[in-house]
C-alpha positions as CSV (number, residue, x, y, z in Angstrom):
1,X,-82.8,-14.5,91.0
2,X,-84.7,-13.7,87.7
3,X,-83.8,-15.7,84.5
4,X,-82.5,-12.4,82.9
5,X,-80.0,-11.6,85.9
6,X,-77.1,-13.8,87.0
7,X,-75.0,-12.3,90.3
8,X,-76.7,-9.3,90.7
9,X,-75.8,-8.6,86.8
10,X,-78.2,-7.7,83.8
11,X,-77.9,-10.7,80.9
12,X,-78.7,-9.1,77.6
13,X,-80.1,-11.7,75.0
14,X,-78.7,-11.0,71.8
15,X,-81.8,-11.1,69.2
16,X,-80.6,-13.1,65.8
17,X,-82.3,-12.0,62.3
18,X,-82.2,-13.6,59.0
19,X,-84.1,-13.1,55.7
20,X,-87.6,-14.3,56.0
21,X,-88.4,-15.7,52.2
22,X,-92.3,-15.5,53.2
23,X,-91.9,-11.9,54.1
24,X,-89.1,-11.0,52.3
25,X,-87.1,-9.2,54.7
26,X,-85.1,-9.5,57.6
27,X,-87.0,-10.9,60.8
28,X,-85.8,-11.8,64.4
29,X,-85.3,-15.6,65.5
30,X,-88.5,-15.5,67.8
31,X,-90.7,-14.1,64.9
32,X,-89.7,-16.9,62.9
33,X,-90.5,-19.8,65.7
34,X,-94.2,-18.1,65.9
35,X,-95.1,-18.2,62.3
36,X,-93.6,-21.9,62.4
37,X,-95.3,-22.5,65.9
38,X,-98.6,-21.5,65.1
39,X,-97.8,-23.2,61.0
40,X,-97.8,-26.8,62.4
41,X,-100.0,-26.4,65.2
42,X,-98.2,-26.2,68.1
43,X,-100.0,-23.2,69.8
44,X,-101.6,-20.3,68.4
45,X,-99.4,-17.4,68.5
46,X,-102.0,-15.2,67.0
47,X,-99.2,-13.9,64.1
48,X,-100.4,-15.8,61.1
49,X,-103.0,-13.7,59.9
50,X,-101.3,-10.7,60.2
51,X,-98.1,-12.3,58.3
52,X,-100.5,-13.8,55.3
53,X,-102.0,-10.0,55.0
54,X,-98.4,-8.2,54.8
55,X,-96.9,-11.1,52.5
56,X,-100.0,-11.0,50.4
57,X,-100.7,-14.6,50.3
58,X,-102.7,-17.1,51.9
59,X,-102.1,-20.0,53.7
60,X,-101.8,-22.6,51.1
61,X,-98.5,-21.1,50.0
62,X,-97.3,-21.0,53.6
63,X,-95.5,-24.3,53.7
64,X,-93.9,-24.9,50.7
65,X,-92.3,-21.3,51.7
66,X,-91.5,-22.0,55.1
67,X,-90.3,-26.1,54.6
68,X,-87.6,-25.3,52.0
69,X,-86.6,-21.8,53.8
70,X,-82.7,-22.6,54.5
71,X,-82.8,-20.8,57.8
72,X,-86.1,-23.4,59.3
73,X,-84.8,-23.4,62.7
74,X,-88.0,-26.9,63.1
75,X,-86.4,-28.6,60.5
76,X,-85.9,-32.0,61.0
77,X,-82.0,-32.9,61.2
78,X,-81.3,-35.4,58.5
């Protein structure tokens, strides 16, 4: 049995979105974890780059965005 199908059934992952204050927009769940993946050097997702270009900043601005962005889904619970 795959992971996606459970008794012969399809499973549909629902994607989640919330507002990205780095790009300023909506972005899915999984978009978020790479750019905070690849941020603290877990693995390179290969998305940085690409997400400095389109937000038009550069990467010393990146954590100050991303470590007081409400929706940090690698924040530390306190």
């Amino acid at each position: 049995m795959t992971p996606s199908q459970h008794s012969g059934r399809q499973i549909r992952k629902i994607d989640r979105y919330w507002f990205c204050p780095l790009l300023e927009r909506q972005i899915q769940e999984g978009h978020c974890l790479d750019i905070n993946y690849e941020r603290l050097g877990f693995f390179d997702a290969g998305v940085l780059k690409g997400v400095l270009k389109e937000a038009g900043r550069d990467r010393s601005e990146l954590d100050p965005i991303c470590e007081t962005c409400p929706n940090q889904p690698l924040r530390e619970e306190k």
